[in-house]
C-alpha positions as CSV (number, residue, x, y, z in Angstrom):
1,X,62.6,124.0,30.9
2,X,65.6,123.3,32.8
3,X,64.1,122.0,35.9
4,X,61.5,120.0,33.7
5,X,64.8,118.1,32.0
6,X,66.4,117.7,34.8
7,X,63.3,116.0,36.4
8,X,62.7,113.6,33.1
9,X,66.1,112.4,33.8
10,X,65.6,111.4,37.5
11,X,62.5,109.6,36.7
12,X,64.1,107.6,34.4
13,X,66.9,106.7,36.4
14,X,64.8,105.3,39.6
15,X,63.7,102.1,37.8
16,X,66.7,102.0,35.5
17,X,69.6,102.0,38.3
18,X,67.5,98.9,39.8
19,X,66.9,97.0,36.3
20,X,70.9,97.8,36.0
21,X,71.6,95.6,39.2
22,X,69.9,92.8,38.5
23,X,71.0,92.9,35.2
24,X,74.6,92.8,36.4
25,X,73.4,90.2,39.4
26,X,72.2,87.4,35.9
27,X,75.5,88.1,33.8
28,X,75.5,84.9,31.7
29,X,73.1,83.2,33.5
30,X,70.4,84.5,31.0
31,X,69.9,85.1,27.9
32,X,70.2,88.8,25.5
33,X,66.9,88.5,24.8
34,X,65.6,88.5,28.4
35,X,68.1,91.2,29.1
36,X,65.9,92.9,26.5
37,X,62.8,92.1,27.7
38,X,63.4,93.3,31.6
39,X,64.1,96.3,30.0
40,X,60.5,97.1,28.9
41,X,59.7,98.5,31.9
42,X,62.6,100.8,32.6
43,X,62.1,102.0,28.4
44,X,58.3,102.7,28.8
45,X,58.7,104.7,32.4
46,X,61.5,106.6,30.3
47,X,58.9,107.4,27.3
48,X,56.2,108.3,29.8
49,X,58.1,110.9,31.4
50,X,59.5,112.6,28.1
51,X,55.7,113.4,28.2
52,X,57.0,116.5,30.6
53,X,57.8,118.0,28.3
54,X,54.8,119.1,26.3
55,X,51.8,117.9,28.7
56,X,50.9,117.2,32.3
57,X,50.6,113.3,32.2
58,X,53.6,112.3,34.0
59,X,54.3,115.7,36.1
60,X,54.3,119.2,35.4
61,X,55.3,122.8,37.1
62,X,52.9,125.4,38.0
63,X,53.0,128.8,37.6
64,X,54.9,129.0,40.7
65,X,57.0,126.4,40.2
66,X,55.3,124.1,42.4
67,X,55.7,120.2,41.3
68,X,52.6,118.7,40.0
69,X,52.1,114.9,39.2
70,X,50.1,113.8,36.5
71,X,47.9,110.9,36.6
72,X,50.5,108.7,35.1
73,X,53.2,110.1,37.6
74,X,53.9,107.3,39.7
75,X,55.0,105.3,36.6
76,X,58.4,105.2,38.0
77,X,57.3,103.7,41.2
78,X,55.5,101.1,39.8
79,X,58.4,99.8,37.2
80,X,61.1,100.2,40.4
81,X,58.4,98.2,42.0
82,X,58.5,95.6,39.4
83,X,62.2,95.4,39.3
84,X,62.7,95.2,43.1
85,X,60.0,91.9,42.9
86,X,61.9,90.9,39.8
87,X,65.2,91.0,42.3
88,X,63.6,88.9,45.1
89,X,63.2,86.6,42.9
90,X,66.7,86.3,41.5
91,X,67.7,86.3,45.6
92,X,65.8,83.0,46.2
93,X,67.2,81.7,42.6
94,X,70.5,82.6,44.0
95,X,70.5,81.4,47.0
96,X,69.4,78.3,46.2
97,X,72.2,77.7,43.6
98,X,74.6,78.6,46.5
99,X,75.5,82.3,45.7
100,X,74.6,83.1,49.5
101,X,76.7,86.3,49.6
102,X,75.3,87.2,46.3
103,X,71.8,86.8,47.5
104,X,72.6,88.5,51.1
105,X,73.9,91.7,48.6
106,X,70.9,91.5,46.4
107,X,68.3,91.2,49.4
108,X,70.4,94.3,51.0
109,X,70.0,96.4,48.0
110,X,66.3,95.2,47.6
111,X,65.3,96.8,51.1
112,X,67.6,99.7,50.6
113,X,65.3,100.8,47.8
114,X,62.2,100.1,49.2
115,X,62.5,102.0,51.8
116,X,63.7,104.8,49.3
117,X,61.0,104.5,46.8
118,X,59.0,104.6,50.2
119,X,60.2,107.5,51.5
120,X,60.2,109.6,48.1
121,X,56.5,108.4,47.3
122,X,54.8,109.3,50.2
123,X,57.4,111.6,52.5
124,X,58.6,113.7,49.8
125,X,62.4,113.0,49.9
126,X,62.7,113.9,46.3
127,X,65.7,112.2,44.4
128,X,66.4,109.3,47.3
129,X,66.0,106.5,44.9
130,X,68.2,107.5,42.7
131,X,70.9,108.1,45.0
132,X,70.2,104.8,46.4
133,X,70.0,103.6,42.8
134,X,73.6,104.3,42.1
135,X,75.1,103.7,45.1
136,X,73.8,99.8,44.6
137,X,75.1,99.9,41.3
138,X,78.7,101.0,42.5
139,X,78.6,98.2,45.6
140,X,77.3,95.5,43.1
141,X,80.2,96.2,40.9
142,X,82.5,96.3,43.2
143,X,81.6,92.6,44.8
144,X,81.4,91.3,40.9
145,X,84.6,92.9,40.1
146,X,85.9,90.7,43.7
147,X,84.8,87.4,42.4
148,X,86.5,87.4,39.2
149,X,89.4,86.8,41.3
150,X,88.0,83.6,42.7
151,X,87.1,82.1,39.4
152,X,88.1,80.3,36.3
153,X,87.7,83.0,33.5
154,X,87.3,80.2,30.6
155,X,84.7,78.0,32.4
156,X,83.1,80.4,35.7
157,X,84.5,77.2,38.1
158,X,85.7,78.1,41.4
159,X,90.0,78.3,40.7
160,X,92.8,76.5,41.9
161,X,93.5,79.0,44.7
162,X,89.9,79.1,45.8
163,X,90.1,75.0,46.1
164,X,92.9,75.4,48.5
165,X,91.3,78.5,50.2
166,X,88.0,76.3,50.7
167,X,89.6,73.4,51.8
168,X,91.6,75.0,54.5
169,X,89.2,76.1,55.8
170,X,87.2,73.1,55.8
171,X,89.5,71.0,56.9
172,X,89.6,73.4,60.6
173,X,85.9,73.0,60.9
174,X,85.9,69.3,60.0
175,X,83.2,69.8,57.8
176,X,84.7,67.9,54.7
177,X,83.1,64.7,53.7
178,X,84.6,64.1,50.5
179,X,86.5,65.1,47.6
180,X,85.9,64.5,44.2
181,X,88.9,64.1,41.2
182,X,87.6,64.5,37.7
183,X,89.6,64.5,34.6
184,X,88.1,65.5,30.8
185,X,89.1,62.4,28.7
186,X,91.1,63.3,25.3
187,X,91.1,67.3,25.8
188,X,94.9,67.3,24.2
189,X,93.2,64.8,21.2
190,X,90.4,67.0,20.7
191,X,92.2,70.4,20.5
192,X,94.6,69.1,18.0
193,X,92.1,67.5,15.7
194,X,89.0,70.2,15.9
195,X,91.3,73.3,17.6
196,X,91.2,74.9,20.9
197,X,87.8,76.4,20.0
198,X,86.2,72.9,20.7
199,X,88.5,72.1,23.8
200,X,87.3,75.7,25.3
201,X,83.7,74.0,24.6
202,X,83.8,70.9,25.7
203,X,85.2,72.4,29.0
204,X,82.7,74.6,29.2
205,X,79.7,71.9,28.6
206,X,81.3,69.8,31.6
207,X,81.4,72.3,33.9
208,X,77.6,73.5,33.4
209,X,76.6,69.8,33.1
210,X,78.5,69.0,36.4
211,X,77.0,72.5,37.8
212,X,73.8,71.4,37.5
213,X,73.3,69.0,39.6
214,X,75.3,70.0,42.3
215,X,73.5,69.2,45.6
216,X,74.1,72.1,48.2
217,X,76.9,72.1,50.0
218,X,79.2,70.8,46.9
219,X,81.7,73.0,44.8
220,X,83.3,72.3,41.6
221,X,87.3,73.9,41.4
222,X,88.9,73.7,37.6
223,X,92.3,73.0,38.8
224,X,94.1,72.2,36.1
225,X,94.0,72.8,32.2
226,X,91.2,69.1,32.3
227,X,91.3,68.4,35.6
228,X,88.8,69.3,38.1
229,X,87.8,68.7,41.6
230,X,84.8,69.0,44.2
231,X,84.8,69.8,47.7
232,X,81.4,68.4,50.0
233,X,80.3,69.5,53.1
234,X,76.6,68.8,53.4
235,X,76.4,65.6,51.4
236,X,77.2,62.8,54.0
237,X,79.5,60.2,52.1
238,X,77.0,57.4,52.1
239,X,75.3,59.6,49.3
240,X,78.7,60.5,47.3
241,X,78.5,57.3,45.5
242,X,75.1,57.9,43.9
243,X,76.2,61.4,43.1
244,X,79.1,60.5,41.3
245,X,76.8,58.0,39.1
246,X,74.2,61.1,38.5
247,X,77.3,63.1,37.2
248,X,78.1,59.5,34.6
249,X,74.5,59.9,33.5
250,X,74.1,63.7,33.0
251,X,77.8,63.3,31.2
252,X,77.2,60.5,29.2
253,X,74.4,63.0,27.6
254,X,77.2,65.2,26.2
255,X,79.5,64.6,23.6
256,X,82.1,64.0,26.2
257,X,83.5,61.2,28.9
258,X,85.1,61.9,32.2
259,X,87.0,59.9,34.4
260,X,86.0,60.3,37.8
261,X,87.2,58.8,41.6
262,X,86.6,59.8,45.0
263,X,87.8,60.0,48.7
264,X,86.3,60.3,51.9
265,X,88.7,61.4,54.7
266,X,89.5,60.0,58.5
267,X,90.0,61.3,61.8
268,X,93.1,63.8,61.3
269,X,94.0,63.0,57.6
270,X,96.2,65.3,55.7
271,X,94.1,67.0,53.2
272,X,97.0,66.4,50.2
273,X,96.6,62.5,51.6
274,X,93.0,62.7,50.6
275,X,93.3,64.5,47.1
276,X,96.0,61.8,46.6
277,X,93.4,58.9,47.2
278,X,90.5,60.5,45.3
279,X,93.5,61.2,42.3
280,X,94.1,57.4,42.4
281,X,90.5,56.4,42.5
282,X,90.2,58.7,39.3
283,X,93.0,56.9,37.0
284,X,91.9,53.7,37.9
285,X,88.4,54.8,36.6
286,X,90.8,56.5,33.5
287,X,92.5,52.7,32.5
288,X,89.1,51.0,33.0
289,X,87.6,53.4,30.4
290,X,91.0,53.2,27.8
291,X,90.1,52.1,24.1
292,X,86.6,53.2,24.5
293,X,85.4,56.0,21.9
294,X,85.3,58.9,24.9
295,X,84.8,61.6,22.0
296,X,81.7,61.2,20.4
């Protein structure tokens, strides 16, 4: 009966250390009740091996002790299998939203488990996935737990030290084409009147407005308590000006206003020259929109 727990438990675990990961890889990227629903799979392999323990359908052991799967005994296969599509899938999502070490991590830990699932299936390494299951889980954490350090913990923007970090570093490989100042109008008018609740929010709402339309190649810094900035290196600067009007249209949606200027830098500009420029270009936006409602 021993061996027969002990089994139930690492056939619930395969699928389960995988569903964990991505899990951990979407954070607040989706919803509770999607978080649920991925689960399904990982609770139903779970049920169907608790079937050990009085009947054959999952797997059983013979009189001599001798392992013998049941016709439903590859249920943890096929649910590992589901979650390790499930996780190719959030690799190209990531990618694409420019999480590229995030997606190299989650295409590492996608082939990592194939092969084990692989292996176990059909060469009889009993108890690989699993191992390889928690392993993932411990490396996953341990990259997440890293880039707290490189973000805002209010609004998930990329942090003051990161900007600097970033810009460094493209600055040396002259790959900067512009910088972007933008400034949340009335944040100090808005926390007084409605409290800092609604100051976190409309923080937050600018950020994932601003964040999603980001073209590759552009990163949004928080900076300040309502200042923010964005680096570009793919976006040539011809194309900056039409950005910064698709950022006034997706704002002008939301309840709040932003002032917003820019700066493309010359041959062998000083980086703190260029932030200085794009700051300018900013408050002159500020004074143009002074008097309007910018709080609606």
């Amino acid at each position: 009966m021993l061996r027969v727990a002990v089994s139930i438990i690492g056939y619930a675990l395969r699928p389960i250390n995988i569903c964990y990961v991505i899990i951990l890889s979407c954070g607040n990227r989706v919803s509770q009740k999607f978080k649920k629903f991925i689960a399904l799979p990982g609770i139903l392999n779970t049920l169907i091996a608790l079937t050990a323990l009085f009947s054959g359908v999952c797997f059983s052991y013979s009189d001599k002790n001798e392992f013998v799967r049941g016709p439903l005994g590859y249920s943890a296969f096929a649910a590992s299998g589901f979650y390790l599509i499930l996780l190719v899938i959030l690799t190209n999502k990531l990618y694409k939203t420019e999480h590229t070490y995030e997606a190299l991590i989650a295409i590492f830990i996608a082939v990592t488990n194939t092969i084990a699932a692989i292996l176990e299936a059909f060469f009889h390494y009993d108890g690989l996935i699993n191992t390889t299951g928690a392993v993932s889980i411990a490396f996953y954490y341990m990259y997440l737990t890293a880039q707290q350090f490189k973000r805002d913990p209010l609004t998930h923007a990329l942090n003051r030290r990161c900007f600097y970090l970033d810009a460094d570093h493209l600055m040396e490989s002259k790959c900067l084409t512009a910088v972007i100042s933008i400034d949340l109008n009335d944040l100090k008018r808005l926390n007084d009147e409605n409290g800092h609740a609604a100051g976190d929010t409309a923080l937050c709402t600018i950020v994932a407005c601003i964040q999603n339309i980001l073209p590759r190649g552009c990163h949004l810094y928080r900076t300040g308590g309502d200042e923010f900035m964005i680096l570009c290196s793919r976006v040539s600067k011809d194309d900056v000006p039409a950005l910064i009007d698709h950022m006034r249209r997706e704002i002008s949606k939301t309840l709040y206003c932003c002032a917003i200027g820019f700066a493309t830098p010359d041959a062998d500009e000083d980086f703190e020259h260029i932030c200085s420029i794009a700051d300018a270009a900013m408050y002159a936006n500020k004074k143009q929109l002074k008097g309007e409602d910018t709080i609606r």
